[in-house]
N, C-alpha and C positions, 0 to 999 in steps of 0.2 A: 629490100634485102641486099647486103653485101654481096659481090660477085662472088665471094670464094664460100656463099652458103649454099648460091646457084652451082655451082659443080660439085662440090661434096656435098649432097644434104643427105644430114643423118638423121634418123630418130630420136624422139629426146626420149629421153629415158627417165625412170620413175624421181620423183623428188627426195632428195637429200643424196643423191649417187656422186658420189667424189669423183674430183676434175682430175680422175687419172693421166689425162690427157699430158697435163705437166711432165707425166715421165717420160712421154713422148717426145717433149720438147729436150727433153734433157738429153736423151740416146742419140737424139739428132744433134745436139750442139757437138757431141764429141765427134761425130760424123762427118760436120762440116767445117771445124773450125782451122783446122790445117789451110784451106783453100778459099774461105769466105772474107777474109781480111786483108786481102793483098793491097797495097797500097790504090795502086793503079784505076782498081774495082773494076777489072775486066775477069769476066767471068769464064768459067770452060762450059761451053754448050752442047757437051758430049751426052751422050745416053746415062749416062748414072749421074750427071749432075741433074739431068731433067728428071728422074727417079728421085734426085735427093729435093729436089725443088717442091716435087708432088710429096713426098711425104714429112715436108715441114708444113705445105697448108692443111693435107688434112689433121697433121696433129694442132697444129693452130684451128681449125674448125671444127674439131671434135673437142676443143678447150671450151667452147661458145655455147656447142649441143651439152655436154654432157652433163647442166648443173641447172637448174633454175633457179638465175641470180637474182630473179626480183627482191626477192627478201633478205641481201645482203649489198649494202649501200656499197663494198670495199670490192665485189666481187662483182659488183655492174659498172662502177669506173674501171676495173683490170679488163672485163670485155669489149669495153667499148677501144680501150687500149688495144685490145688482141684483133679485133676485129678492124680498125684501121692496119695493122701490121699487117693482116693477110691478104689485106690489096694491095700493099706494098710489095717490094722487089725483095731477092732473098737476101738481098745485103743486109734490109731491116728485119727479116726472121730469125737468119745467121745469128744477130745480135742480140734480138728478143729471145730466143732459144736458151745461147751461151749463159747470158742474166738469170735466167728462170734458173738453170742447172746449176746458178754460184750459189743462188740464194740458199735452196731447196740444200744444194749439200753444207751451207755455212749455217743453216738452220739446225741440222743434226749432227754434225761430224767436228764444229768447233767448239769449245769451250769460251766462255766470255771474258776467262780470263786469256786468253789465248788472242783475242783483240777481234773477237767477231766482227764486234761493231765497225772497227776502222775499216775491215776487208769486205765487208757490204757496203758500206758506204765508196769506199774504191770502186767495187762493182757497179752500183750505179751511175757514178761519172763516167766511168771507163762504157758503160752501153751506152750514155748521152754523148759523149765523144764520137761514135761510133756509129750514129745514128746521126748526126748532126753532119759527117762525114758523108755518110750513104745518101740524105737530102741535096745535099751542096755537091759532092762529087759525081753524082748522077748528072748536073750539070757542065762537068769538068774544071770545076773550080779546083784551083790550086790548093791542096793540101796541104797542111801548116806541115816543115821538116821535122817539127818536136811531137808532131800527133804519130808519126809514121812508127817509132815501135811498137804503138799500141795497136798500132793495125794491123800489125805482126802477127803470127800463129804466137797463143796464147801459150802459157808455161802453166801448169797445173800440178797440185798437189796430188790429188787423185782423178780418177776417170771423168769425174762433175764437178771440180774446184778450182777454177780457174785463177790464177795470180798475177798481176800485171805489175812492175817493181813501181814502187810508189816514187820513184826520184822520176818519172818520166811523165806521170800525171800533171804536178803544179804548173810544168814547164808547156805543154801541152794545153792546158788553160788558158796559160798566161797569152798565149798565140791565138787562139779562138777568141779573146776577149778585143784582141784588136781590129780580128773581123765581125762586124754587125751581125751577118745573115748566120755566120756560123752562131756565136754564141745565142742571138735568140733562140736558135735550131735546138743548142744545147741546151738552155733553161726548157724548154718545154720540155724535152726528152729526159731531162733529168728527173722532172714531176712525174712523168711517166713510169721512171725507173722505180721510186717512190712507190705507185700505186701496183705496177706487178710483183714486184719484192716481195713486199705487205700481202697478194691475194696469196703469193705462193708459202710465208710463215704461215696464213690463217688457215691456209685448209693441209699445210703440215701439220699442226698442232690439232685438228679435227681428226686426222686422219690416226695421228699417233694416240687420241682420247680413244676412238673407233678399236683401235689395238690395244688397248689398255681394258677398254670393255669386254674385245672377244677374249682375250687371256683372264679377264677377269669371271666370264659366261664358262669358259672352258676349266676353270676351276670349282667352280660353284659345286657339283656333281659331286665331287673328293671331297669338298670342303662342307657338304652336307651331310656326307656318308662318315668323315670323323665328326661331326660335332651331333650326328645322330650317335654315333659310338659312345662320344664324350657324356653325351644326357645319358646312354644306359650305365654306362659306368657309372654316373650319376648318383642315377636313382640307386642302383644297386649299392653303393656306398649309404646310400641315405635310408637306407633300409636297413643297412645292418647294424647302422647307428642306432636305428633308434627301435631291434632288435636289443643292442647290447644294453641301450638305456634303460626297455622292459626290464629286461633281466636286471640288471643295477638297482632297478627301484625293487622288483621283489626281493633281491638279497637284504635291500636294507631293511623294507620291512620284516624278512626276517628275521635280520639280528637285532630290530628295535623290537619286536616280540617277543627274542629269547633273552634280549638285557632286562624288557619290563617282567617277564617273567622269572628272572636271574635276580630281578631287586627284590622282587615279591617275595622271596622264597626267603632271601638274605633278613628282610624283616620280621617275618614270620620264626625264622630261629630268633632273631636278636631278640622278639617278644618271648618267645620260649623262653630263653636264656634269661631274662631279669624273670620272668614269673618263678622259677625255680630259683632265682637267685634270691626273689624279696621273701619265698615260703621259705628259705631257709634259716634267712634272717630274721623272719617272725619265730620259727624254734628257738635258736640261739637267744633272744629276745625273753620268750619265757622262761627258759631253761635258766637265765643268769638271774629272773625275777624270782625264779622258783628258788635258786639258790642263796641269792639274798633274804629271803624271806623267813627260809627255814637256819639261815647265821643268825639272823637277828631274834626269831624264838629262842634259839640257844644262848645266847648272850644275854637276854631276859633273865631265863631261869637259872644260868650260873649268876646274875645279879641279886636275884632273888635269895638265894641258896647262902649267896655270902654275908649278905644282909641279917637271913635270920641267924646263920651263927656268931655273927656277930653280934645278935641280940641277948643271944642263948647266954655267950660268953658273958655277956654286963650284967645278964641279971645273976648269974651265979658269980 
């Protein structure tokens, strides 16, 4: 067990409980960072620095308790990371803190077009620097002159954003590169920087799904009580749909009742109307027979009539 689990040891707490602890890390980087970076790396061993000392292990050891990482490959290499730092000096907390506090706020607070990327990846050289310093300077090795602003009290965007001007980084590099002990120092720390970055986006974006859920759970209640509204209105709509449809099809059946009724009636004259029209025309019919018949007897018997005196006449 690491020394710093022997003096703080916490409870672990139930599985899946967010590594709050990070914003611990972050309260304290802004706490410390005025005073944690001084070139020289002589520290003040006054009563509140040893106050600020205790309260960066235990937020680094309640970073350890408060997660059960077995089941997150990214978040057992970040502890095994955090757990080396807490037996370190607070030169490497100092450091480990500040990182935590850039990521965590370059995770929420930047846009990617805004050059997230470049200013995290800054970040992490700037804590491999930084740390590769606090290894080597603990021995009082000579401190590269180009690394010395970045060991400076940091310049920050906001309370958790830290910005180190990028013209002093390459140059800063370039000087580590020519000492062996240093840059090993800093390639390893820089993988380091990598793997807490990464724990600290992965359980942001947990943490912000977790808030997206409650906001989502704390709507649910409203959003059942209208779409229970929405189904009465509903049905009630669809009720009186097909209330009005009843009604629709009775009307039609009744006006397809009083049209076949309406035809029936209309035929029933029309047959009226020729039956009196054809008895009439059987009158007329006789009448003009009857009339013919009785010209044509007439016309007989004046033939007749003329004939005999015309007979009468010849023979006398």
């Amino acid at each position: 067990m690491p020394p710093m689990m022997l003096l703080f040891s916490v409870p672990r707490f139930p599985r899946g409980f967010s590594i709050a602890a990070f914003a611990v890390l972050l309260l304290l980087a802004s706490q410390a960072q005025s005073k944690l970076f001084s070139g020289d790396l002589r520290w003040t061993r006054s009563r509140d620095s040893q106050l600020e000392q205790k309260d960066l292990d235990i937020g680094l050891t309640h970073l350890l308790t408060l997660r059960d990482v077995d089941e997150d490959p990214v978040l057992v290499k970040a502890m095994q990371v955090i757990d080396t730092v807490t037996a370190r000096s607070t030169c490497h907390q100092a450091a480990a803190a500040q990182l935590l506090g850039t990521c965590k706020a370059a995770g929420k607070d930047v846009a990617a077009e805004e050059g997230k990327h470049e200013l995290l990846e800054r970040a992490k050289s700037v804590y491999a620097v930084r740390l590769s310093v606090c290894e080597t300077g603990e021995g009082r090795a000579a401190i590269p002159t180009a690394c010395k602003p970045i060991l400076a009290a940091p310049r920050q965007l906001s309370s958790e954003f830290e910005v180190v001007n990028s013209v002093y980084l390459p140059q800063c590099l370039e000087a580590l590169m020519v000492e062996h002990y240093y840059w090993t120092s800093y390639s390893n720390s820089r993988q380091d920087a990598n793997t807490l970055c990464q724990a600290v986006t992965l359980e942001a974006s947990r943490l912000e799904a977790l808030q997206s859920y409650q906001r989502l759970a704390e709507l649910l209640p409203t959003f059942r009580s209208d779409l229970l509204s929405t189904r009465s209105q509903w049905l009630a709509f669809v009720k009186q749909q097909e209330q009005s449809t009843q009604e629709l099809g009775k009307l039609q059946r009744k006006n397809q009742e009083e049209s076949e009724s309406q035809h029936k009636l209309e035929m029933e004259l029309l047959h009226s109307a020729m039956n009196v029209a054809k008895e009439g025309l059987d009158d007329a019919s006789r009448l003009m027979q009857q009339s013919m018949a009785s010209a044509g007897s007439g016309i007989e018997q004046s033939r007749e009539v003329s004939f005999g005196k015309a007979m009468a006449k010849a023979v006398s």
